[in-house]
MARPA-710665 format. One line per field, with one value per residue (C-alpha): residue number from 1; chain; x, y, z. Coordinates in Angstrom, 3 decimals. Example, Ala and Ser with C-alpha at 12.3 -4.5 7.8 and 13.67 -1.06 7.14 Angstrom:
// residues 2
resi	c(1/2)
chain	c(A/A)
u	c(12.300/13.670)
v	c(-4.500/-1.060)
w	c(7.800/7.140)
This chain:
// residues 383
resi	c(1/2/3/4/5/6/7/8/9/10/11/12/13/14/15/16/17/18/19/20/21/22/23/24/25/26/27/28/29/30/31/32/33/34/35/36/37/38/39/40/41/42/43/44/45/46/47/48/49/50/51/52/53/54/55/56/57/58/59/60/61/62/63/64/65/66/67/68/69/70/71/72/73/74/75/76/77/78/79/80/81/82/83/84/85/86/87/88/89/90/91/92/93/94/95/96/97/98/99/100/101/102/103/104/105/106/107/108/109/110/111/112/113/114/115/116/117/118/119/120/121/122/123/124/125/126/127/128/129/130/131/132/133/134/135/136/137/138/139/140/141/142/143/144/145/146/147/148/149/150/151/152/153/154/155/156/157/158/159/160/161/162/163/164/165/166/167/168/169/170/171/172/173/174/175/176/177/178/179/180/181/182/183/184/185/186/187/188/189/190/191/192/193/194/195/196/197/198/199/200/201/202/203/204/205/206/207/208/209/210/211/212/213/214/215/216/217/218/219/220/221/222/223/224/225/226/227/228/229/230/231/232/233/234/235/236/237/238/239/240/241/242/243/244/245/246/247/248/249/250/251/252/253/254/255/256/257/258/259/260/261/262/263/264/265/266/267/268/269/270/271/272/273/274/275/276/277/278/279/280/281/282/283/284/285/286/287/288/289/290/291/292/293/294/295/296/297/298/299/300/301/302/303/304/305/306/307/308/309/310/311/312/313/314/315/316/317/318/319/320/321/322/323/324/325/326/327/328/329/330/331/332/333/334/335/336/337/338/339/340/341/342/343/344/345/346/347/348/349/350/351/352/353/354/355/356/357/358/359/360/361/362/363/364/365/366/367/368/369/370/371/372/373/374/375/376/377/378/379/380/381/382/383)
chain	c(A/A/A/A/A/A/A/A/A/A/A/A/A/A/A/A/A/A/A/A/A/A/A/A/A/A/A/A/A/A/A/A/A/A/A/A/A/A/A/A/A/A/A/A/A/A/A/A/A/A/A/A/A/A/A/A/A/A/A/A/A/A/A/A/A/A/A/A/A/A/A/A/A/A/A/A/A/A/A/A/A/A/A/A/A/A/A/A/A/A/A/A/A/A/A/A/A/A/A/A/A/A/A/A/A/A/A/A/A/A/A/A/A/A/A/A/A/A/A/A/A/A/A/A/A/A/A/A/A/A/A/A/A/A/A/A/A/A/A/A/A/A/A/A/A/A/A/A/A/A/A/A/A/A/A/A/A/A/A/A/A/A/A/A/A/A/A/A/A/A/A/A/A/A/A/A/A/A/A/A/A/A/A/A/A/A/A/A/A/A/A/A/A/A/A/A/A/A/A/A/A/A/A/A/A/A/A/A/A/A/A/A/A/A/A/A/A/A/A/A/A/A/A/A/A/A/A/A/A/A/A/A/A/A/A/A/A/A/A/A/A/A/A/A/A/A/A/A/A/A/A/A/A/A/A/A/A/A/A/A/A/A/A/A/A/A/A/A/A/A/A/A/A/A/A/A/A/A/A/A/A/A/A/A/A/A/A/A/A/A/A/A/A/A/A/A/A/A/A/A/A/A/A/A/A/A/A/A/A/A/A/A/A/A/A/A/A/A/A/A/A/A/A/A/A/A/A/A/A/A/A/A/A/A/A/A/A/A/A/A/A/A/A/A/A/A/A/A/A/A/A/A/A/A/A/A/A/A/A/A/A/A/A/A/A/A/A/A/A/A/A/A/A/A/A/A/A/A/A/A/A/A/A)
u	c(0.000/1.625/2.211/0.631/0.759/-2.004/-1.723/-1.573/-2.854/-0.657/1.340/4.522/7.765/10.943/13.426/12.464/12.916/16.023/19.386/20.045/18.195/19.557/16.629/15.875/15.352/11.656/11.424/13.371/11.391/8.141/9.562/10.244/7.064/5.008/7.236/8.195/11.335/13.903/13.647/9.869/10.916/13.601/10.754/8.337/10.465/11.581/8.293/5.609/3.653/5.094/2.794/3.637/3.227/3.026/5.995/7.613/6.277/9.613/11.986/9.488/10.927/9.150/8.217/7.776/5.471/5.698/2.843/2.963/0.244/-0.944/2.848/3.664/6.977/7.639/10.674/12.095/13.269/16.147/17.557/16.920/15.890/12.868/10.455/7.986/6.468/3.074/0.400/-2.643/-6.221/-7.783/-11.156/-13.449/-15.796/-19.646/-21.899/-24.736/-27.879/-31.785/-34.807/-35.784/-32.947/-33.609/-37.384/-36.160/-33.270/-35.580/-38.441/-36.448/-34.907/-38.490/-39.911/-37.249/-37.168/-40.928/-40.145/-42.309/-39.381/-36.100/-32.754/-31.283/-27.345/-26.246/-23.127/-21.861/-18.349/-16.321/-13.782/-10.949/-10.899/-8.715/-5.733/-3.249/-5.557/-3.880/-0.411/1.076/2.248/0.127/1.353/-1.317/-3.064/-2.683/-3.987/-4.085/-8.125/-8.219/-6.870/-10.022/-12.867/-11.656/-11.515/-14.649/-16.126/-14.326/-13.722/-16.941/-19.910/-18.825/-17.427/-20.946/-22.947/-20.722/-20.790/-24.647/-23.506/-25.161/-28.453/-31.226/-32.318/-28.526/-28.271/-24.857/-23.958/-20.877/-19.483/-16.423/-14.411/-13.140/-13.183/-17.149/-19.338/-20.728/-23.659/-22.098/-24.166/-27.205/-29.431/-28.496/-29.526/-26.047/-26.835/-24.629/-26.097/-24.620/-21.498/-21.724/-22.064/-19.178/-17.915/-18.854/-17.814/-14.095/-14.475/-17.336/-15.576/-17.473/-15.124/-11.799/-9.435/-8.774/-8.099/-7.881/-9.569/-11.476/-12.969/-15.786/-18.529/-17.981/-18.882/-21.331/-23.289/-22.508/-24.250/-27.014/-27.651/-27.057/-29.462/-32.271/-32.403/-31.815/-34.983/-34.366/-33.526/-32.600/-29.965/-26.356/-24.493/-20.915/-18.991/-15.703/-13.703/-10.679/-8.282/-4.692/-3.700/-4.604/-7.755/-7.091/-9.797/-8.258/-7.711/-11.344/-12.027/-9.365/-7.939/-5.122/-3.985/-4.795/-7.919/-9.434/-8.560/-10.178/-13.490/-13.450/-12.843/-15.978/-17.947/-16.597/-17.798/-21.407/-22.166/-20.544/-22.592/-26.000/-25.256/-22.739/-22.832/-24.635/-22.153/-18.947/-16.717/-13.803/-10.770/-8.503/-5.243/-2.912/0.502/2.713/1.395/2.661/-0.291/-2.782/-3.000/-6.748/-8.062/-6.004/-7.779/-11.322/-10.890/-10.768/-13.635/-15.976/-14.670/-14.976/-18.447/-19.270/-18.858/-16.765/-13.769/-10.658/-7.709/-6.123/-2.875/-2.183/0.521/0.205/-1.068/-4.354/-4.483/-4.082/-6.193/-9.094/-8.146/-9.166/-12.357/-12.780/-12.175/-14.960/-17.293/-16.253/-16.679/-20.458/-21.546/-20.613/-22.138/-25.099/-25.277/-25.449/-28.030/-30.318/-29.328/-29.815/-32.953/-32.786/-32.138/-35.677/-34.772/-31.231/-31.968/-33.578/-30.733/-27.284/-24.115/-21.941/-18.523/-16.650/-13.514/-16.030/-18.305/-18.083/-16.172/-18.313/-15.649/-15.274/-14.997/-17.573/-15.655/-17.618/-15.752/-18.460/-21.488/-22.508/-22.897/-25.019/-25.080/-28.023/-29.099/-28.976/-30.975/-34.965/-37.769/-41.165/-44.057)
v	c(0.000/3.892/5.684/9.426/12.195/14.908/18.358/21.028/24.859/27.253/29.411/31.193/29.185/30.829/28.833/25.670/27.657/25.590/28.057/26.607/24.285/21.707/21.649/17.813/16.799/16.533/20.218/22.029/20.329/21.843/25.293/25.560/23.765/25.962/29.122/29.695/31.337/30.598/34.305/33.391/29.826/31.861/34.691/31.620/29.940/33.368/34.797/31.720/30.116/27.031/24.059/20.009/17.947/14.258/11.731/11.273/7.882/6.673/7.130/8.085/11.607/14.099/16.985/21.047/23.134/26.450/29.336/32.551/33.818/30.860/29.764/26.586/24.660/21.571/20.714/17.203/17.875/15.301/16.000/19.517/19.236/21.049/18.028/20.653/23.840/24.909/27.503/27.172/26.918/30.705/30.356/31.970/33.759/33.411/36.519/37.287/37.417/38.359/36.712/38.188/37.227/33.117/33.401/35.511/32.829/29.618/30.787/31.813/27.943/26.645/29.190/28.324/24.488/24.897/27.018/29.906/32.030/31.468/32.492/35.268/33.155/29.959/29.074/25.347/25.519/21.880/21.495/19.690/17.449/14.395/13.682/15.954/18.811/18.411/19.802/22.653/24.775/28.300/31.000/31.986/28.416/25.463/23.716/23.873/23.124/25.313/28.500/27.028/27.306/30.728/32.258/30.990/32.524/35.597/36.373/34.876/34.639/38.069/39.520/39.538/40.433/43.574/44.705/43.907/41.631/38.825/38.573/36.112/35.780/34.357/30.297/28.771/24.985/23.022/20.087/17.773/16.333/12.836/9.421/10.046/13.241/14.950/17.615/19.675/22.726/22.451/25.868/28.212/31.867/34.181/35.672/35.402/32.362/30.542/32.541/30.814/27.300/27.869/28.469/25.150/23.412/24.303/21.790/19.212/15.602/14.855/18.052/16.800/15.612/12.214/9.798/10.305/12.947/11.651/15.108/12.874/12.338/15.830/17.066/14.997/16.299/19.567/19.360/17.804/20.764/23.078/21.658/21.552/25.514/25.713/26.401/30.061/32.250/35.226/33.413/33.740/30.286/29.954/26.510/27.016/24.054/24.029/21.317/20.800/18.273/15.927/13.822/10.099/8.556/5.976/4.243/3.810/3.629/1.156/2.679/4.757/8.119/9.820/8.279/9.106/12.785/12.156/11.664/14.416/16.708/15.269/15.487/18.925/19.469/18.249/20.329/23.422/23.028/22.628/26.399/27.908/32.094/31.901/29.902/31.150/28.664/29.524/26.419/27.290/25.021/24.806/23.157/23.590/24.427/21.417/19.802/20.983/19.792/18.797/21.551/24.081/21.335/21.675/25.310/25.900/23.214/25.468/28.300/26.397/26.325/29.707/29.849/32.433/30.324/31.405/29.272/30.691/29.690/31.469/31.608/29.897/32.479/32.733/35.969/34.844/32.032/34.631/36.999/34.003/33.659/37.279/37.321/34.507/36.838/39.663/37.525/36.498/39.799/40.634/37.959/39.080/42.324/40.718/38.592/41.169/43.683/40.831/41.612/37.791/35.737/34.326/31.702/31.545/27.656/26.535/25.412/23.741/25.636/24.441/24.123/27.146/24.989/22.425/25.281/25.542/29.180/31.510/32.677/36.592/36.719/34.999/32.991/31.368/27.945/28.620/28.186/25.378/26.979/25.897/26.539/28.248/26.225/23.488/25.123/24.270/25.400/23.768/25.200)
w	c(0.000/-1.023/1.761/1.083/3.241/3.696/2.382/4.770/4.197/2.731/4.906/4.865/5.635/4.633/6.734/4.505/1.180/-0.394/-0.749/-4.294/-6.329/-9.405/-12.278/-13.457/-16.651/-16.158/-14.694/-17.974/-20.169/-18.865/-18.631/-22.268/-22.900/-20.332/-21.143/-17.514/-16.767/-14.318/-12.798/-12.200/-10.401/-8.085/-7.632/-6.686/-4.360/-2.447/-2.256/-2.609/0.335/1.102/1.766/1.971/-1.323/-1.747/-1.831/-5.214/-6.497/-7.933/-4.725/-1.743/-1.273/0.080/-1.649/-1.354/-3.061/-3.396/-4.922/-5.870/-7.703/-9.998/-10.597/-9.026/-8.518/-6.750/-4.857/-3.883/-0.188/-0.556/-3.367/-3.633/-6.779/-8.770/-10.009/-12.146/-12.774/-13.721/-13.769/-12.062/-14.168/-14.390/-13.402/-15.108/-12.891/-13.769/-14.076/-11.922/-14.002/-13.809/-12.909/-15.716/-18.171/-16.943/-18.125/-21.411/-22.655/-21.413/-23.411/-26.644/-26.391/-26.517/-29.119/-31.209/-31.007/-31.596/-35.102/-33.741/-33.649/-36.151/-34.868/-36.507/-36.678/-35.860/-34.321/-33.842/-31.893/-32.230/-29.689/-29.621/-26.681/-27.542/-25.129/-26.652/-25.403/-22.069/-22.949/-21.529/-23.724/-23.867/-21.842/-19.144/-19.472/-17.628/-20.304/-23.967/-23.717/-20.455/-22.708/-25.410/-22.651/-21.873/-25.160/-26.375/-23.367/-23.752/-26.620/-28.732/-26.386/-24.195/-27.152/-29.173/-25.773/-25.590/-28.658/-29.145/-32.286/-30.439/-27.926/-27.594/-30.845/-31.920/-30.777/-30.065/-29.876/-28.678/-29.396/-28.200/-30.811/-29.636/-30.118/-29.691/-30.315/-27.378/-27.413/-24.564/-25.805/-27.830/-28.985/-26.282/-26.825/-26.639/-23.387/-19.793/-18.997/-22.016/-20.628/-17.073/-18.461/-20.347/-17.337/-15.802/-19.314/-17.783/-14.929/-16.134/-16.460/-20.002/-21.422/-20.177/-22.735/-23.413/-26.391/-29.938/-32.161/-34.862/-37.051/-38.878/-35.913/-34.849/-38.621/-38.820/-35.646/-36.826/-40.083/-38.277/-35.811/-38.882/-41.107/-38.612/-39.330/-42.657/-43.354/-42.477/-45.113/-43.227/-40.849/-40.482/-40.110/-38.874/-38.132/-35.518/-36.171/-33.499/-33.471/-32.492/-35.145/-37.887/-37.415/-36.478/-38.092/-40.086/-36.936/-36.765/-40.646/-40.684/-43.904/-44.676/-43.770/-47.212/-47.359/-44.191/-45.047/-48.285/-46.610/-44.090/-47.296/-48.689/-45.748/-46.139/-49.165/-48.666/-46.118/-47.591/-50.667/-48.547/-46.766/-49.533/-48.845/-45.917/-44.168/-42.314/-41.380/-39.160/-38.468/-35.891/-35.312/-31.703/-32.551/-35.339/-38.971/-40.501/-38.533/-40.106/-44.050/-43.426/-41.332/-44.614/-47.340/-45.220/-45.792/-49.365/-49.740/-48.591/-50.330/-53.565/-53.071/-51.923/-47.567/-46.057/-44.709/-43.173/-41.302/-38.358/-36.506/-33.396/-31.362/-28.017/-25.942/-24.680/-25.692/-29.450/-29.523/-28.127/-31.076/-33.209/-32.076/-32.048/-35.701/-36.080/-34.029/-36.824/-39.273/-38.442/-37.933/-41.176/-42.649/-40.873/-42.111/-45.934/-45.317/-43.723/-46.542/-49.391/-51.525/-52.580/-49.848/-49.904/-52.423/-51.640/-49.639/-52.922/-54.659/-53.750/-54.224/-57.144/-57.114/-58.523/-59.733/-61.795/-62.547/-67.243/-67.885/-69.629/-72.397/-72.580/-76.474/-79.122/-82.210/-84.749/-83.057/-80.439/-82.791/-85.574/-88.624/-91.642/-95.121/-96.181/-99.298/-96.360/-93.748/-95.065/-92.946/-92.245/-92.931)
């Protein structure tokens, strides 16, 4: 049986602060993968609360931590060694809201899944939550899904409540992109409330990241939730794919690499050509760009036939992830603004968009090559 030893409450302790530390192997790895500093580990371990950590598994040591602020570091006692470094989660902090605002979003939900009222846009966010979601490696984010949940919050949902881009009338679903497709989200009404469960997204156990990330059941869904409105001329769609690498369906296809990516292209393609201009679809990649052939190839599929699309690679900061999605939110809104100033759009769901590669070219000059010509002593007409 392990032997662990209870956690006491923080307080200060100077006299057990270690006079010099070495760094293991372990530790420097996650500083350059967390981007933490050694002048922020020697600021933590002068200035941090000190409080008793659990017994290293592989030699029974006991073990310091030390806080300041949300920086962590951990400290084998014996050896004097620092074991790791990380930042604590960011909460996000839920907003107080209305009596009045609860009745206003619950009965919006039910007028719209009852089609007496349409939604003015439609957003379906996927989220990445497949195992290598965990990583460490965006500055002011524990995780990389942590720094996800917080600019989706942020910089989306608060974003369009601020700038009165978004309100009741504009419906917002999430899903998990995994080994399975979960409905985390389904038709809520841009208002704080979505903001707060958002909030409680960050902590829920069915959001935590795990396993592989297969892109096709998460498209799928999304196409589903997407066409159960297309019956509404005068709304604004928009698709935010974000992923931090290529899809691993062939594992569960039990194909090959290429085609696997083949058929998330085509599933890709379908779906752009049900929504063509009134679609926005927004990919956003965490990693390294070489990662991302499928999420680029995804991108000019629905271009080809007609959607707004646009890739986006940010660094990894929260702060640029949550200018991504802020250029999503942009993006909508303009879309919006076409659609409600479209004479047309009526009869826009009537007809599937073509592809604008396959589409014939209509030539600029007329040759006689482009006619069949007849003699006239040839050409007899019936009377």
């Amino acid at each position: 049986m392990s032997t662990t030893m209870k956690k006491v409450s923080f307080v200060s302790v100077p006299e057990r602060i270690p006079s010099s530390c070495t760094v293991s192997e372990h530790a420097t790895e996650r500083f350059d993968q967390r981007n933490i500093g050694k002048l922020e580990i020697q600021h933590v371990l002068k200035n941090g609360s000190w409080s008793q950590g659990y017994p290293r598994r592989w030699n029974g040591n006991p073990t310091s931590i030390y806080t300041h602020k949300r920086l962590v570091c951990v400290v084998d006692d014996v050896l004097e060694e620092i074991v790791t470094a990380y930042t604590l989660p960011e909460k996000l902090e839920p907003k107080k809201v209305t009596l009045d605002l609860l009745e206003k979003h619950k009965s919006m939900k039910i007028a719209a899944s009852s089609q007496e009222k349409n939604w003015k846009s439609y957003t379906v966010v996927v989220v990445d939550t497949s195992g290598s979601m965990r990583k460490s490696d965006v500055l002011d984010s524990k995780t990389r899904l942590e720094a996800v949940w917080k600019a989706l919050a942020n910089d989306y949902i608060a974003q369009r409540i601020e700038d009165a881009s978004g309100g009741l009338e504009d419906a917002i679903s999430v899903l998990s992109l995994g080994e399975e497709c979960k409905v985390l989200l389904e038709n809520e009404p841009t208002t704080w409330i979505l903001y707060n469960k958002i909030c409680e997204l960050q902590n829920k156990q069915s959001a935590r990241a795990r396993g592989h990330g297969y892109y096709l059941p998460s498209l799928n869904k999304a196409e589903q939730l997407l066409l159960k409105h297309r019956r509404n001329s005068s709304c604004a769609f928009n698709l935010v794919f974000l992923s931090d690498g290529r899809p691993s369906d062939f594992l569960e296809l039990r194909t090959s690499l290429c085609d696997s990516w083949d058929k998330v292209e085509s599933h890709m393609m379908e779906l752009a050509r049900k929504f063509g201009c009134l679609l926005n679809f927004s990919a956003i990649g965490i990693g390294n760009h070489g990662d991302f052939e499928v999420l680029v190839r995804m991108v000019e599929t629905a271009k080809d036939f007609g959607a707004k699309a646009s890739f986006m690679l940010p660094s990894k900061t929260s702060a640029s992830i949550g200018t991504s999605f802020t250029a999503s939110a942009t993006a909508l809104a303009t879309l919006q603004t076409e659609i409600t100033g479209s004479t047309s759009n009526e009869n826009i769901r009537l007809f599937l968009s073509e592809s604008r590669k396959e589409a014939k070219v209509i030539p600029q000059k007329v040759t006689r090559e482009n006619f069949n010509l007849y003699p006239v002593d040839e050409v007899r007409r019936e009377t």
